[in-house]
C-alpha positions in Angstrom: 27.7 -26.9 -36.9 26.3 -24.2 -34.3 23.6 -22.4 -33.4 24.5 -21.0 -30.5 22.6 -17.5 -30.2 19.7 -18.4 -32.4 16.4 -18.3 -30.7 14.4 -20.6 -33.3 11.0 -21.2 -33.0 9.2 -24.3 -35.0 5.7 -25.2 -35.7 4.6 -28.8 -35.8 7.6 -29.9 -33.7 5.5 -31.9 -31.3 6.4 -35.2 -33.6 8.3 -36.4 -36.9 10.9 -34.1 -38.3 10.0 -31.3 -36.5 10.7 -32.6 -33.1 13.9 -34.1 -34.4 15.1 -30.6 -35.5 14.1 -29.6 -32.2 16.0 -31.7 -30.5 18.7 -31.5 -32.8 19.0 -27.7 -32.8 18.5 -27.5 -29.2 21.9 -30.1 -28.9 23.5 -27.4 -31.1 23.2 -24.6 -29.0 19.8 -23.3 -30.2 17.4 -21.9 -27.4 14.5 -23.3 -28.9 10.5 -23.0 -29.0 8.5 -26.0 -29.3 5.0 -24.8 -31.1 2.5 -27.8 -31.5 -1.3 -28.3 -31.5 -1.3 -30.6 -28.3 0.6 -28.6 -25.7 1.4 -32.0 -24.1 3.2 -33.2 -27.3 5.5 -29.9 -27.1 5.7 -30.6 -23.3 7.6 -33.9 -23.8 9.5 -32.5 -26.6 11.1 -29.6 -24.0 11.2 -32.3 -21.3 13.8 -34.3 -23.5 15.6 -31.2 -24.7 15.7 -29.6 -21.0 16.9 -33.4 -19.6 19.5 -33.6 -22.4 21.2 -29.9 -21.0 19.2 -27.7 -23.7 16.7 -24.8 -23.4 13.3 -25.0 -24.5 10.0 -23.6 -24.4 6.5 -25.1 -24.6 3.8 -23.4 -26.5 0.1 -24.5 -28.2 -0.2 -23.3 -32.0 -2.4 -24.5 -34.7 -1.2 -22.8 -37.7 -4.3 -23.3 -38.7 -6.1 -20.6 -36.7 -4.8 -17.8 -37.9 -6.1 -15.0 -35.1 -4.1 -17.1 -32.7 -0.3 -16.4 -34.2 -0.4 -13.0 -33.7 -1.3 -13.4 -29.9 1.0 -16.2 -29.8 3.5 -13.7 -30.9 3.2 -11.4 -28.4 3.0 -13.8 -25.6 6.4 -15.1 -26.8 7.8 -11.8 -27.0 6.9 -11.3 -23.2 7.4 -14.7 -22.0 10.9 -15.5 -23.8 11.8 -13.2 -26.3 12.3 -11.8 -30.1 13.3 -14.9 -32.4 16.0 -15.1 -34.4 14.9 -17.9 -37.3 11.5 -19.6 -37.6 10.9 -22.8 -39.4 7.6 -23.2 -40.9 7.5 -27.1 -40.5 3.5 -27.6 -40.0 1.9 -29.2 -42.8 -1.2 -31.9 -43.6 -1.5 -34.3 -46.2 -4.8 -35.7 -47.4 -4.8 -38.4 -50.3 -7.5 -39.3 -53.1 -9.3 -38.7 -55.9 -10.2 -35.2 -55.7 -14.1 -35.1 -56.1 -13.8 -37.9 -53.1 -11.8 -35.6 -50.9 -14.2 -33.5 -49.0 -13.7 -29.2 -50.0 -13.5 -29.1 -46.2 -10.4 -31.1 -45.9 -8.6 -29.8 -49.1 -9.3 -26.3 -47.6 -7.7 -27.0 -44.6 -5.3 -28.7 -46.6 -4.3 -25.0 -47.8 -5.3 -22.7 -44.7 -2.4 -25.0 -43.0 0.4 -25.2 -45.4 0.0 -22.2 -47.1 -2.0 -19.8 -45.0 -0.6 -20.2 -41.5 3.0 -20.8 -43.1 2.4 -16.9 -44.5 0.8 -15.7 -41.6 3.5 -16.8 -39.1 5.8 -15.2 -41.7 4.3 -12.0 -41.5 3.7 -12.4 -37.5 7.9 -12.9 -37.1 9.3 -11.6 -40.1 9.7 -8.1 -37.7 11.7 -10.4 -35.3 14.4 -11.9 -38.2 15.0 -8.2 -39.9 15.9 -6.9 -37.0 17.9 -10.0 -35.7 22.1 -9.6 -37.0 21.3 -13.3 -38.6 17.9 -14.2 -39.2 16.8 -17.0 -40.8 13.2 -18.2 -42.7 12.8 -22.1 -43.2 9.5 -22.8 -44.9 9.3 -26.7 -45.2 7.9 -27.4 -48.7 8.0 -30.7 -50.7 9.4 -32.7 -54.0 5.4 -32.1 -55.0 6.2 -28.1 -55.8 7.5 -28.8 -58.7 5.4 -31.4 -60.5 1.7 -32.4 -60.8 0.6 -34.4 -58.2 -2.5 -37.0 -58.7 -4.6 -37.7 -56.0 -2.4 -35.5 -53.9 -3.9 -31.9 -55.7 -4.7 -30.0 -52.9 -1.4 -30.9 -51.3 0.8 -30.3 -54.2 -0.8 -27.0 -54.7 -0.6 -25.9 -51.6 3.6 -26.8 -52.0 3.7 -24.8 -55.0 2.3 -22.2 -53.4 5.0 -22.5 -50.3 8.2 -22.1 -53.0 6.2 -19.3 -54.9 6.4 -17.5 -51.3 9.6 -18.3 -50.0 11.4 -17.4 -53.3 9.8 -14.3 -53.7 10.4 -13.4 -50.2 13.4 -13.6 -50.8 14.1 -11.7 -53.8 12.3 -9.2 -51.6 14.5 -9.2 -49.1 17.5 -8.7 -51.3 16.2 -6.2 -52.9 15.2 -4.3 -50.1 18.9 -4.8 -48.9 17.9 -6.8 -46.1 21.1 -9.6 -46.7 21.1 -10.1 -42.9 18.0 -12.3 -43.1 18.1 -15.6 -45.4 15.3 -17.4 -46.6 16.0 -21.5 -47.2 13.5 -23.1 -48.8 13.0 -27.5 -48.4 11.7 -29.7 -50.7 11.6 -33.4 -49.7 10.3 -36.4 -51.3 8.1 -38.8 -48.9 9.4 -39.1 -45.5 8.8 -41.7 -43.3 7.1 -40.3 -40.7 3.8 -41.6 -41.0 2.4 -38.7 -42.6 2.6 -40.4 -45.9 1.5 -44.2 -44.9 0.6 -46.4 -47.7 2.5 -44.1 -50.4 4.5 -46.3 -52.8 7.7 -44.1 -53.6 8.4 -43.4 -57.4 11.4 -45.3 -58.9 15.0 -43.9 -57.7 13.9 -41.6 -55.0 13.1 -44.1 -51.9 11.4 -43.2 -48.5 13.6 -41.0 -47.5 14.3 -40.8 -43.5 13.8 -38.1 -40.9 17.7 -37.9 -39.4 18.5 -37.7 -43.3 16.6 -34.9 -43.8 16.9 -33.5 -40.9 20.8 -33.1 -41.3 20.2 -32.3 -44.7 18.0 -28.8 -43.2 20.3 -28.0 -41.0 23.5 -28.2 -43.4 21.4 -25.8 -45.5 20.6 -23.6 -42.9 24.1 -23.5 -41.4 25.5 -22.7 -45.2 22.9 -20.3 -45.8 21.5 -22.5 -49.1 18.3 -21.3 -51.0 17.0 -24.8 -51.1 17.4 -28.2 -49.9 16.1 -30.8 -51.7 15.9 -34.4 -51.0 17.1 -36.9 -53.0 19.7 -35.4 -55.3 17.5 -37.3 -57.3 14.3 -34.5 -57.4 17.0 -32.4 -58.5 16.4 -33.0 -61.6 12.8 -33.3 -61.8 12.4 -29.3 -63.1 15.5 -29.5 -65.7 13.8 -33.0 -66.9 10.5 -31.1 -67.2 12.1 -28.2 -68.7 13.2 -29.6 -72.1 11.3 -33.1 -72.8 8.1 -32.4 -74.7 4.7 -32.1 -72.1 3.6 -35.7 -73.9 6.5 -37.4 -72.9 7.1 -36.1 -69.4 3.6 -37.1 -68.9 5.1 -41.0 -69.9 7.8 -40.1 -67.7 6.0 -39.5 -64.7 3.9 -42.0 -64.9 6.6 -45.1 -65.7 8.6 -43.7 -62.8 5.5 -43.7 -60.1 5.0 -40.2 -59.8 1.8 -39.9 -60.8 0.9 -42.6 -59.4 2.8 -42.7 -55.5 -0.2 -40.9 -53.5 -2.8 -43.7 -55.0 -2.5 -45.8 -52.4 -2.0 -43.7 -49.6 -3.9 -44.9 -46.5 -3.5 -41.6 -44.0 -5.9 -40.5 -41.5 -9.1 -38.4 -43.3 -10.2 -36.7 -39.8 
């Protein structure tokens, strides 16, 4: 697959799988812009991309700030360009029982994942109309479509990602807009540190970044509404769909799904 004449920009892609799709991209033919919080992370991502024959662009972005992604916008515009896909990758994770979390951090937990994912949206979404094939990726997770125990703010912040992205694009079909597609990724835990100390629910094990990786950008290349790793969380909404709320419950919990973020031992600062 190809992505020559894409100009794709991707937040958090100073590490894990958002470097990787960087660097991946970039390998396909993708003029790419790095977006991280440290602009020396991005730095060395665009060094490796530029040394390995691609083009790429360093810029700072904490989706978190939400002022900032509007001038970041601009500055783009000036400095490189209109983009043709964005991929909302940025994300944080914070594990625990909730009343132990601190409101701060399950706050941010949304003004991240959900907030800045919308507002970088609504900063490019100008860019993808008007772009003959633009592209949304909003990185979501496995969580989105179950309860998640000592992982609340997290999953809820997930659900709120598909409830976006799917309305989106509905949106966009409607308004006849078919030039624009909106994929939409749900992975289980990926090994990428984010989710140290996790123990994975039966059947669906840590799942790799070059797995997922190729798994995005086979869905982005076909055009696919979702992508969701393992073909085993396929099944988790059909599951919930037609066993009784009592037994799925059971379910969850004998398969490690209510119980996987327990023992997660990521950063808390």
């Amino acid at each position: 697959m190809r992505f020559s004449g894409h100009r794709v920009l991707i937040t958090g892609a100073g590490a894990g799988i958002g470097r990787l799709m960087a660097e991946r991209m970039a390998g396909r033919g993708a003029e790419v812009i790095v977006t991280a919080r440290r602009i020396d992370a991005a730095r060395e991502v665009v060094k490796h991309i530029v040394n390995a024959g691609g083009t790429a662009h360093a810029y700072t972005l904490d989706v978190g700030k939400i002022g900032s992604i509007a001038t970041l916008r601009d500055k783009i515009h000036e400095e490189v360009g209109p983009l043709t896909m964005l991929i909302n990758n940025a994300g944080v994770v914070f594990g625990g029982e909730f009343e132990k979390v601190s409101l701060d951090q399950h706050l941010q937990t949304f003004k991240v994942n959900s907030e800045g994912l919308m507002a970088c949206t609504h900063a490019f979404l100008d860019d993808l109309i008007q772009a003959p094939r633009g592209h949304l990726v909003n990185i979501a997770s496995a969580s989105a479509f179950i309860g998640l125990p000592y992982g609340s703010s997290y999953a809820a912040s997930k659900w709120a990602v598909v409830g976006f992205s799917e309305s989106l694009r509905l949106e966009l079909a409607e308004r006849g807009l078919r030039n624009v597609k909106v994929t939409t990724v749900c992975p289980s835990y990926i090994a990428t540190g984010m989710f140290k100390g996790v123990k994975t629910p039966l059947f669906s094990p840590m799942l790799t970044p070059d797995k997922v990786v190729s798994s995005i950008l086979k869905g982005i290349a076909t055009g696919e509404p979702f992508v969701i790793e393992p073909p085993m969380a396929r099944s988790v909404e059909l599951l919930k769909g037609v066993l009784p709320r009592r037994l799925w419950d059971q379910v969850a919990k004998y398969t490690g799904v209510s119980t996987s973020m327990y023992s997660w031992k990521g950063k808390r600062d």
